[in-house]
C-alpha positions as semicolon CSV with decimal commas, in nm:
position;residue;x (nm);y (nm);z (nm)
1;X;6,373;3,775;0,600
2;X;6,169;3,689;0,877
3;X;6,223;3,846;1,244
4;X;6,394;3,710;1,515
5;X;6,085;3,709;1,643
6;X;5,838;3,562;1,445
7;X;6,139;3,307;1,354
8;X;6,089;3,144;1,697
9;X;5,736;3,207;1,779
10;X;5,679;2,939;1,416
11;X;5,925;2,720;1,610
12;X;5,679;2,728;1,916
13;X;5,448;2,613;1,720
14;X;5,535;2,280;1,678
15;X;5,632;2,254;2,033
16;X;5,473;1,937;2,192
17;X;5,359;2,143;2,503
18;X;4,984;2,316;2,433
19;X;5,043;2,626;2,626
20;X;5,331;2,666;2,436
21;X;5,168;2,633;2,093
22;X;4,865;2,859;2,237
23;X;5,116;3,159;2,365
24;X;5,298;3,124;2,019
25;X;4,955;3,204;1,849
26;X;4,815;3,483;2,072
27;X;5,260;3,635;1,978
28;X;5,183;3,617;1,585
29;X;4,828;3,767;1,625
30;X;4,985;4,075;1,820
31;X;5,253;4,112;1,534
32;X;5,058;4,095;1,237
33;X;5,312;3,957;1,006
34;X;5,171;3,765;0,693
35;X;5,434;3,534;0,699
36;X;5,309;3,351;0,987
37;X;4,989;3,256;0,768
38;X;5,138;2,919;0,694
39;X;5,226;2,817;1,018
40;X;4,903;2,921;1,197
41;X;4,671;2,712;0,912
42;X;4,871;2,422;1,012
43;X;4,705;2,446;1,340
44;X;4,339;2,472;1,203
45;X;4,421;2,094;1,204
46;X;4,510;2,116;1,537
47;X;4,390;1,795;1,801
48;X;4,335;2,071;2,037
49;X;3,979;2,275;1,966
50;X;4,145;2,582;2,167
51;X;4,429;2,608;1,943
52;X;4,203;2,584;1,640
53;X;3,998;2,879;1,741
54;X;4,330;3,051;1,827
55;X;4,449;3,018;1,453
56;X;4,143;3,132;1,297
57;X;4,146;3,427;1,533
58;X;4,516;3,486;1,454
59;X;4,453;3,471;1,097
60;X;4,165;3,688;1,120
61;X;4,378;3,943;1,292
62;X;4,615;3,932;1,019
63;X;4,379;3,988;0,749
64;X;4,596;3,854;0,491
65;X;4,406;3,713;0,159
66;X;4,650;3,375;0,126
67;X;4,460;3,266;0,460
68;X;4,135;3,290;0,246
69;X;4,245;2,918;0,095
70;X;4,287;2,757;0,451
71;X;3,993;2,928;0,617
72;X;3,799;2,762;0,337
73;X;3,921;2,396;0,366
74;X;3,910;2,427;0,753
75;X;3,549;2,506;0,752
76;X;3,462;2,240;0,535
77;X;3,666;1,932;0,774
78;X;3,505;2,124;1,072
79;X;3,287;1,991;1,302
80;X;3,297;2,178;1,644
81;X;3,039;2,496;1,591
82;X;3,272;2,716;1,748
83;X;3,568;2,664;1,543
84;X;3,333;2,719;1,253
85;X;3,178;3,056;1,377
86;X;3,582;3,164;1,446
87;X;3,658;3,080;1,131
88;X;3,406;3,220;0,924
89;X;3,437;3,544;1,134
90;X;3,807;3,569;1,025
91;X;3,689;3,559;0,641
92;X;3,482;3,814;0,678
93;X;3,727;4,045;0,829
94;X;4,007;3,954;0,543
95;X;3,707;4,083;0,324
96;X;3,908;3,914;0,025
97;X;3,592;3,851;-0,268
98;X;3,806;3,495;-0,339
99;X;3,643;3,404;-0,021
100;X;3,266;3,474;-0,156
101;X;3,371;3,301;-0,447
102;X;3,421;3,022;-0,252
103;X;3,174;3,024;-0,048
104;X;2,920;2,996;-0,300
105;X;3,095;2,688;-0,409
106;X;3,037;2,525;-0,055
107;X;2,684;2,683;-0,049
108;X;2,606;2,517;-0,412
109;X;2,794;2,172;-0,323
110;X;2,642;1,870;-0,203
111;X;2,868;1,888;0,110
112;X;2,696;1,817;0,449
113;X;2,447;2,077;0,598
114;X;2,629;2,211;0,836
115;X;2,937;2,324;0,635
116;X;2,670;2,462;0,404
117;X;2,449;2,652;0,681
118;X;2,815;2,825;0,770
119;X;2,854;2,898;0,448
120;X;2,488;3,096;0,429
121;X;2,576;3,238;0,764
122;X;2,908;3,385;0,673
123;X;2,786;3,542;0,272
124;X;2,477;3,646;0,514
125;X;2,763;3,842;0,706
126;X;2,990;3,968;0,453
127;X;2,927;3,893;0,084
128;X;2,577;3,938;0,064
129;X;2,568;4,287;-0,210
130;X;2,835;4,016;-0,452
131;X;2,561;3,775;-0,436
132;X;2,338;3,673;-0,718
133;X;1,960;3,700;-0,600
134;X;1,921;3,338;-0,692
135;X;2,231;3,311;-0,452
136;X;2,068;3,524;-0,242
137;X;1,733;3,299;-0,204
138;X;1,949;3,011;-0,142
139;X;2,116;3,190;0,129
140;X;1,746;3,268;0,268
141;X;1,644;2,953;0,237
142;X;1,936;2,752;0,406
143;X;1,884;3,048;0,697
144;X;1,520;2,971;0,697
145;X;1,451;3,332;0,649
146;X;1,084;3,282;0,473
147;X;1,027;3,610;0,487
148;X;1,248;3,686;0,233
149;X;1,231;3,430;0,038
150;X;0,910;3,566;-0,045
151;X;1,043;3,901;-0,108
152;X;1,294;3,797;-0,344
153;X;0,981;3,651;-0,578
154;X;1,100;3,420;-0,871
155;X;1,454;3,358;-0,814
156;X;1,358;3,164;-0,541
157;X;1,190;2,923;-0,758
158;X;1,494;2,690;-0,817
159;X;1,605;2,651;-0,377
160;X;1,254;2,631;-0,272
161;X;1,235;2,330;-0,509
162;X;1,540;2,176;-0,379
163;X;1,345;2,169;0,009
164;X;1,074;2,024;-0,174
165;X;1,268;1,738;-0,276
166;X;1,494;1,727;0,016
167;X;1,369;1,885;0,322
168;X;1,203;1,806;0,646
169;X;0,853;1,800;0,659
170;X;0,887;2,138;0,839
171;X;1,062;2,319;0,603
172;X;0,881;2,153;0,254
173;X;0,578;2,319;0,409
174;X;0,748;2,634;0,434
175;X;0,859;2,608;0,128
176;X;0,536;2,494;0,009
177;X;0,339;2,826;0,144
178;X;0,609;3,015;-0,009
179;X;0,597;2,921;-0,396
180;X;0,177;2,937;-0,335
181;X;0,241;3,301;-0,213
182;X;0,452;3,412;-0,492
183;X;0,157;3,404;-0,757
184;X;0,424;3,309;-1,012
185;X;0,310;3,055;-1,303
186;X;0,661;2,885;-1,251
187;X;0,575;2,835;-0,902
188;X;0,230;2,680;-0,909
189;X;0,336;2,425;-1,127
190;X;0,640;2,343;-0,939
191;X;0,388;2,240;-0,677
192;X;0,142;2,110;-0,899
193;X;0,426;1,854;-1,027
194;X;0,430;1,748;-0,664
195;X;0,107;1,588;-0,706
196;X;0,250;1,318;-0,897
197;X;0,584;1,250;-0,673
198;X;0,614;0,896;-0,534
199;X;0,629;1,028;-0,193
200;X;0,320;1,073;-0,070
201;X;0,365;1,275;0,253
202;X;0,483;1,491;-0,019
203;X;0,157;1,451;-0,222
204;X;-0,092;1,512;0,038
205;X;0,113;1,831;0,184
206;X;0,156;1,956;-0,181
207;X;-0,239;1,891;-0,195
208;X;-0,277;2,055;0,148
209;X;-0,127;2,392;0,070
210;X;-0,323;2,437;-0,291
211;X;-0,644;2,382;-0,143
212;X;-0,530;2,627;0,061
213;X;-0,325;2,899;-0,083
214;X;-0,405;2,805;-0,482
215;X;-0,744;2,610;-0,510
216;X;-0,909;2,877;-0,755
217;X;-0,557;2,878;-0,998
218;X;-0,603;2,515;-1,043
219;X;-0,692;2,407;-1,380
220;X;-0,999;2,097;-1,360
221;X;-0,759;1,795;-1,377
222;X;-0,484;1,901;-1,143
223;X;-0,833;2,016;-0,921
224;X;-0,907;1,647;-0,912
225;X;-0,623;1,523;-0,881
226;X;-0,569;1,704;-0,549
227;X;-0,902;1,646;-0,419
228;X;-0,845;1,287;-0,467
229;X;-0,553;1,336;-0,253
230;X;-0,704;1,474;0,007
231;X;-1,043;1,251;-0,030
232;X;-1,268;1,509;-0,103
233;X;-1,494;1,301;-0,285
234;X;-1,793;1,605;-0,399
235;X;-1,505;1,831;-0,546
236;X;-1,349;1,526;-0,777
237;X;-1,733;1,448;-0,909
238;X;-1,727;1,787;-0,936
239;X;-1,457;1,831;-1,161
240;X;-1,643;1,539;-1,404
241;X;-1,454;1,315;-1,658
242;X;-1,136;1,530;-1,561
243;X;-1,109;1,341;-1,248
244;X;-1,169;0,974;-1,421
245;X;-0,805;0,964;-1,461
246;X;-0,655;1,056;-1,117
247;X;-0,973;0,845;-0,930
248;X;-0,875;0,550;-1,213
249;X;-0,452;0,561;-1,073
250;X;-0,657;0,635;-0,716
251;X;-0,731;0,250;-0,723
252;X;-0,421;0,046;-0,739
253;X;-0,311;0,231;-0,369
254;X;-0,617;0,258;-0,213
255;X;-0,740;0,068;0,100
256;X;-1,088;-0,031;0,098
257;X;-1,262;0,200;0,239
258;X;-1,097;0,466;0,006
259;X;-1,211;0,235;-0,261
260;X;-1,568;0,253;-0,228
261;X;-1,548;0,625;-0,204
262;X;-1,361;0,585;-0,561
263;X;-1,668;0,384;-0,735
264;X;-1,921;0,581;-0,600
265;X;-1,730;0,906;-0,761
266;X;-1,707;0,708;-1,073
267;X;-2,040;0,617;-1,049
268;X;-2,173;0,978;-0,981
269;X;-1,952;1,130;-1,274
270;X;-2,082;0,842;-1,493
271;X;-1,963;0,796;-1,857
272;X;-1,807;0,551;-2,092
273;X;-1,466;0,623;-1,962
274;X;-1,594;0,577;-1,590
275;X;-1,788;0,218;-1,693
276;X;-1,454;0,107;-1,807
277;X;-1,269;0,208;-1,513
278;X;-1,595;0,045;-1,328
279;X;-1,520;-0,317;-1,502
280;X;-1,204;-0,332;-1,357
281;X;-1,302;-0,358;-1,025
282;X;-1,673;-0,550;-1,070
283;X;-1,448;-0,868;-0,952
284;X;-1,307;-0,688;-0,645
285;X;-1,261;-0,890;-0,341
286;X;-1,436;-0,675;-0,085
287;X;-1,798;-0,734;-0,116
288;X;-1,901;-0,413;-0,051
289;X;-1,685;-0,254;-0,355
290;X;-1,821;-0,541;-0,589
291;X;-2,206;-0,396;-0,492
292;X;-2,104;-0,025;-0,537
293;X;-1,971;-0,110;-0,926
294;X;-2,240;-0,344;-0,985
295;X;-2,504;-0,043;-0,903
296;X;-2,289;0,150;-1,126
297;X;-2,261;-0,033;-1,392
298;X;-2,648;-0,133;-1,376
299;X;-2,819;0,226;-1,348
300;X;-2,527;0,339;-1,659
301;X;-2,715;0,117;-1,926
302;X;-2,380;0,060;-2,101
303;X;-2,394;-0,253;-2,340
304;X;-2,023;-0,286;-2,269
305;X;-2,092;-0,410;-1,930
306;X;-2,303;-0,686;-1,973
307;X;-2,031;-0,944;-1,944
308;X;-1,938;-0,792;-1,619
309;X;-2,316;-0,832;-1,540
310;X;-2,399;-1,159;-1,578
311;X;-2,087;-1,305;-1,421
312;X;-2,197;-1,101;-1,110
313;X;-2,553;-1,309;-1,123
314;X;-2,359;-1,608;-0,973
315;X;-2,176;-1,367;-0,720
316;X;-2,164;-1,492;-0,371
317;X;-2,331;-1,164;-0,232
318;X;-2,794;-1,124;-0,281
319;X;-2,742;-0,749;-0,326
320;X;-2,449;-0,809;-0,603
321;X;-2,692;-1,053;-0,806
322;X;-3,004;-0,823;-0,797
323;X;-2,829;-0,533;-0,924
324;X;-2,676;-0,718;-1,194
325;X;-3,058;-0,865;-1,248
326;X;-3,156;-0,508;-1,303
327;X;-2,873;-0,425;-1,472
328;X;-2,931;-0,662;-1,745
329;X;-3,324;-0,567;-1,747
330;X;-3,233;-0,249;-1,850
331;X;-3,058;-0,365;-2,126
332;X;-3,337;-0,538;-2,220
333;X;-3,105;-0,848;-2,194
334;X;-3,313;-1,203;-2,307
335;X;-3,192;-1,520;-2,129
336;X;-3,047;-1,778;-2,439
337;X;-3,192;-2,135;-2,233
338;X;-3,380;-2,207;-1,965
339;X;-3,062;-2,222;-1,738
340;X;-2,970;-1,901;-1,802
341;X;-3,346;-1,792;-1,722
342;X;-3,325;-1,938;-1,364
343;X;-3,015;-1,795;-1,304
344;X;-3,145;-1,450;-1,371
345;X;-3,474;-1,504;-1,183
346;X;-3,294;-1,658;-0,844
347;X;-3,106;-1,319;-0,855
348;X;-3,386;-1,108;-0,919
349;X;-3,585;-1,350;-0,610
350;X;-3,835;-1,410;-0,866
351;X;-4,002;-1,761;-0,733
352;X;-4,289;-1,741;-1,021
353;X;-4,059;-1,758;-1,282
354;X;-3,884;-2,079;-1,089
355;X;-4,209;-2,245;-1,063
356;X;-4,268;-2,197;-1,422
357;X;-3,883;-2,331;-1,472
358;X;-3,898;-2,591;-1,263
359;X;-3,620;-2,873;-1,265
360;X;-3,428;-2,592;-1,459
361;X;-3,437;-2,345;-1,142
362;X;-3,383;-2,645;-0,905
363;X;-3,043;-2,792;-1,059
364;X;-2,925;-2,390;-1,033
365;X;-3,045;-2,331;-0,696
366;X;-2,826;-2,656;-0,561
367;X;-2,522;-2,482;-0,693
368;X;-2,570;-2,207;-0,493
369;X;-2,598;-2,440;-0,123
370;X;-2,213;-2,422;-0,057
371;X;-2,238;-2,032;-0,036
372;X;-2,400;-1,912;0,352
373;X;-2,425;-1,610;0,235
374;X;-2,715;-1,778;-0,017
375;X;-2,796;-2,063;0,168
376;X;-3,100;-1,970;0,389
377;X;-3,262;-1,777;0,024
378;X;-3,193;-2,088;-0,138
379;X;-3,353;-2,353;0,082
380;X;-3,648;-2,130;0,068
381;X;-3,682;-2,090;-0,279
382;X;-3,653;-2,489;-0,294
383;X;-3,919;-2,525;-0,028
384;X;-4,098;-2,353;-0,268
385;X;-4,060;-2,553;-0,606
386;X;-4,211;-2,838;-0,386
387;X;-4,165;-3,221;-0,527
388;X;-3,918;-3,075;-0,794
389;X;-3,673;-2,918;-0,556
390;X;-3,692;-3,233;-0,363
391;X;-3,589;-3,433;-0,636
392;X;-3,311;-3,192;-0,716
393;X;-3,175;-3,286;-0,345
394;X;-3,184;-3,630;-0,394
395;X;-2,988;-3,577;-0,708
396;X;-2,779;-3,374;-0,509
397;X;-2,667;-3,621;-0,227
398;X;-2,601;-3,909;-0,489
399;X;-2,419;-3,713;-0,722
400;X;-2,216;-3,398;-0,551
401;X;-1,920;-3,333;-0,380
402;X;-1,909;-3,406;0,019
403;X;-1,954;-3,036;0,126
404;X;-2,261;-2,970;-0,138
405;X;-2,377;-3,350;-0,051
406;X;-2,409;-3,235;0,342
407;X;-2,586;-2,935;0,263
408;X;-2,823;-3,091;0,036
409;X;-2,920;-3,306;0,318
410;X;-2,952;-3,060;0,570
411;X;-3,196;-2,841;0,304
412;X;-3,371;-3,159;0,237
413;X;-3,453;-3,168;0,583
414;X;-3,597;-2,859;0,604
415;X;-3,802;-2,894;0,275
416;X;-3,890;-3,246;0,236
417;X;-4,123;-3,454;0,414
418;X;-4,163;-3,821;0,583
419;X;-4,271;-3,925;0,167
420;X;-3,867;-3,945;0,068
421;X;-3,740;-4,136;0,369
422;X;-3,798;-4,439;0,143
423;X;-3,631;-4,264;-0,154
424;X;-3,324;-4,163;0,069
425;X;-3,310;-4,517;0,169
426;X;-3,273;-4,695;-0,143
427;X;-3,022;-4,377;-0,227
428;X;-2,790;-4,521;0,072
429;X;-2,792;-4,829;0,025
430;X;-2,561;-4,674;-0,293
431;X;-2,189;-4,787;-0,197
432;X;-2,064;-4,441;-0,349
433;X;-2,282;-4,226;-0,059
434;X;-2,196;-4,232;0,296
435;X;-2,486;-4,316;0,545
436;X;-2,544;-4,006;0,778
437;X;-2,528;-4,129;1,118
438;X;-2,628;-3,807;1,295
439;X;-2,878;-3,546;1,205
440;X;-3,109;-3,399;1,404
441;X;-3,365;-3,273;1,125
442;X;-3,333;-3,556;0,900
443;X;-3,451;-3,774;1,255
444;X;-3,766;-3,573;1,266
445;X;-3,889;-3,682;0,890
446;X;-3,879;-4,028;1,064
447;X;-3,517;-4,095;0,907
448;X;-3,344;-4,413;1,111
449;X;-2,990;-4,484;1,012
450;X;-2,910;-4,850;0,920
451;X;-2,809;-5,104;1,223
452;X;-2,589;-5,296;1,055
453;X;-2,334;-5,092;0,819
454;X;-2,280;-5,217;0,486
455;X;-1,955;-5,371;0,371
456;X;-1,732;-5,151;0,258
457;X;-1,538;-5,181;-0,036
458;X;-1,188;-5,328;0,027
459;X;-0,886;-5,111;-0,030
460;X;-0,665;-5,238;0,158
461;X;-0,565;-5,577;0,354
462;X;-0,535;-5,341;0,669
463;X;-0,873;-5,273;0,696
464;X;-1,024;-5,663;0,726
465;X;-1,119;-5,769;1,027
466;X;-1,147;-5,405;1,190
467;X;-1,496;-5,302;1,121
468;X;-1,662;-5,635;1,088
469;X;-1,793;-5,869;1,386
470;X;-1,594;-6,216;1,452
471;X;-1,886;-6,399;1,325
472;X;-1,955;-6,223;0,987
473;X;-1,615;-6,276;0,877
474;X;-1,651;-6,569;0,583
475;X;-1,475;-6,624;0,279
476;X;-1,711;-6,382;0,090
477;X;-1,679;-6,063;0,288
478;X;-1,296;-6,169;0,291
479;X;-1,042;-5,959;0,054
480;X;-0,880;-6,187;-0,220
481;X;-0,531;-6,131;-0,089
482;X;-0,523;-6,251;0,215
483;X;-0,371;-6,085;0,562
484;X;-0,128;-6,209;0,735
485;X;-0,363;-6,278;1,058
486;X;-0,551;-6,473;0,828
487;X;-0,265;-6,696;0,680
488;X;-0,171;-7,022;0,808
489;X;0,089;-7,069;1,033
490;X;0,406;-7,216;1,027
491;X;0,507;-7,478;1,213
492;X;0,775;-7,462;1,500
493;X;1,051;-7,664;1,519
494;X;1,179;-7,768;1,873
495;X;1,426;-7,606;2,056
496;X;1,791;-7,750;2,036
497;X;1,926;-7,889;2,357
498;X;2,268;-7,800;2,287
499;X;2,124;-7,405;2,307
């Protein structure tokens, strides 16, 4: 039975008054009695934080292993660092090896950090000889204690690889430095399968620590691979066709700048495999990227790329089209027709062969007017064909869309002469081609615009009687359905007198 005592100490225990509650605990401590367990681990629970650290003391004190349970479930609802620290002092004085049992649990869980880190601190304390020494690592590792982590070599493996995939970026590169350092085989390619994880602060600090720690273990691919991390550009041509594959996935992410930096590896380490991985981005949107795999693919001689090389002989860009030019010269590529012969000679800026072309090379230089990056080349190469590329212009303006018509007129300008003001006459007298009623260049070939506009083609009864003088308006310039300012009025009627 239990004493007096202890009888009414329990009883003050659920008194309502705090002091009361806190005497009542510091009474049990004193005494010792295991049979005041229960009642103290109702008041880990406690609202107050005093009274919890009271309990755990009292427990402590008592040393009695059906507190171990309690203790255990306490720490785990805990929050308050102080209760925690009280509590896992008391296990280790009870010493009971239930309570390293279960603290390995909590250590293994996926419980929160903190309850964890408590855990580590109090096996650290007390349990650390019944500890496995992958246990042990763990315990190192949640502790931060790097130093021996190391010592404790492969078991370490498995936790370091959980702050890999978890951790803060402080302690993955901890963790990082430490698998590099253990010169284990398990260990370098636990980092090395970093290299391919979707996060890629995780990739470049992976990449990071090899090149520093690792960079002669690597095997060629993985080599690349890292360099192309990192953007060292010399060590993945370095590595050859092992780094095709890593510069090839490289591409979809990269910005750019990166990108150019990718062809021009590609293009160093050269290849079949490399022209293919070339084709893909001969189209690219960024000029600059488009010039780097046209170089490529010209100075690699590879058959497979001359469909990639003559679409880039209309590209919008001079330096695309004349490496595709000499691209397909090395190939000893031979034109089919005469069109296909001026487009390879305006790329290669070869104005003999468009002389000897003629109307051929004009009708393909007028397609290239609504480009400015080709415009000023073009008008000059026109200038040169003479009477032929001023026929092409007239063609042009009669026969084009609006944005090549203006163009055509502001080249003709430039390369025709006061001869094909007559022509350009006649051409606007056309209904289908609007009269220019500005331009400054077409002015100085002794081009005057017409005084009176022609009659324009009626669309709609809206637009009768708005361009057209008073006195021009007869039946024949009239629409056949008539407006309703032109119709006949009606009538009025007079105004009742009754209203």
């Amino acid at each position: 039975m239990l004493g007096l005592s202890v009888k009414r100490k329990l009883r003050q225990l659920r008194s309502d008054v705090a002091a009361t509650r806190a005497a009542a605990v510091t009474a049990l401590a004193e005494i010792g009695d295991p049979q005041a367990v229960p009642g103290l681990a109702e008041l880990l629970q406690d609202e107050e934080r005093a009274l919890r650290v009271g309990a755990a003391q009292a427990l402590g004190a008592i040393g009695h292993p059906s507190a171990v349970g309690p203790l255990i479930g306490a720490l785990l609802a805990e929050n308050t660092w102080e209760v925690r620290h009280e509590i896992v002092d008391a296990l280790r004085k009870i010493g009971d090896p239930t309570a390293v049992n279960q603290l390995v649990l909590v250590l293994e869980s996926d419980r929160d950090a903190g309850a964890r880190e408590f855990a580590a601190w109090a096996l650290r304390s007390f349990g650390w000889d019944n500890l496995t020494p992958a246990q042990q690592a763990e315990v190192a590792v949640m502790q931060d204690d790097w130093t021996l982590v190391r010592r404790l070599g492969a078991s370490a493996i498995e936790p370091l690889r959980g702050v890999l995939r978890d951790g803060t970026p402080r302690t993955r590169r901890y963790a990082a430095e430490a698998l590099a350092a253990l010169h284990d085989a398990r260990a370098l390619n636990t980092l090395v399968e970093c290299l391919d994880a979707k996060d890629a602060a995780l990739r470049t600090l992976v990449a990071q620590v090899l090149e520093e720690k690792a960079w002669a273990r690597l095997e060629p691919r993985r080599l690349a691979q890292a360099s192309v991390i990192l953007g060292k550009w010399p060590a993945a041509v370095s590595a050859g066709e092992a780094a095709i594959g890593p510069l090839s996935a490289a591409l979809a992410t990269a910005d750019r700048a990166c990108k150019r930096q990718i062809v021009e590896a590609l293009a160093a380490i050269g290849g079949a495999e490399a022209t293919t991985v070339l084709l893909a981005v001969a189209h690219d949107e960024d000029v600059a990227v488009r010039l780097c795999a046209a170089h490529a693919l010209a100075a690699a001689e590879d058959p497979s790329a001359e469909d990639a090389l003559l679409t880039a002989l209309a590209d919008e860009d001079p330096g695309v089209r004349r490496a595709a030019a000499g691209g397909l010269k090395r190939l000893g590529w031979e034109p089919p027709n005469d069109a296909a012969r001026a487009r390879l000679s305006i790329a290669a800026g070869n104005t003999a062969a468009l002389l000897a072309l003629g109307a051929a090379a004009a009708d393909e230089l007028i397609d290239d007017l609504a480009a400015p990056t080709l415009r000023s080349a073009t008008i000059e190469m026109l200038a040169a064909l003479g009477a032929v590329g001023t026929d092409a212009l007239l063609r042009a303006i009669a026969a084009t869309t609006a944005d090549v018509r203006q163009q055509a007129l502001e080249a003709l300008a430039v390369v025709g002469n006061a001869q094909v003001v007559p022509r350009l006459t006649l051409l606007f007298e056309d209904a289908d081609v609007e009269v220019p009623r500005r331009s400054a260049r077409l002015n100085r070939l002794g081009w005057q615009p017409p005084t009176t506009p022609r009659a324009p083609r009626c669309s709609s009864p809206s637009r009768i009687g708005s361009r057209w003088p008073r006195a021009e308006r007869s039946p024949s310039n009239r629409c056949c359905t008539p407006s309703v300012r032109n119709s006949p009025r009606k009538p009025r009627g007079k105004r009742s007198k009754s209203r």
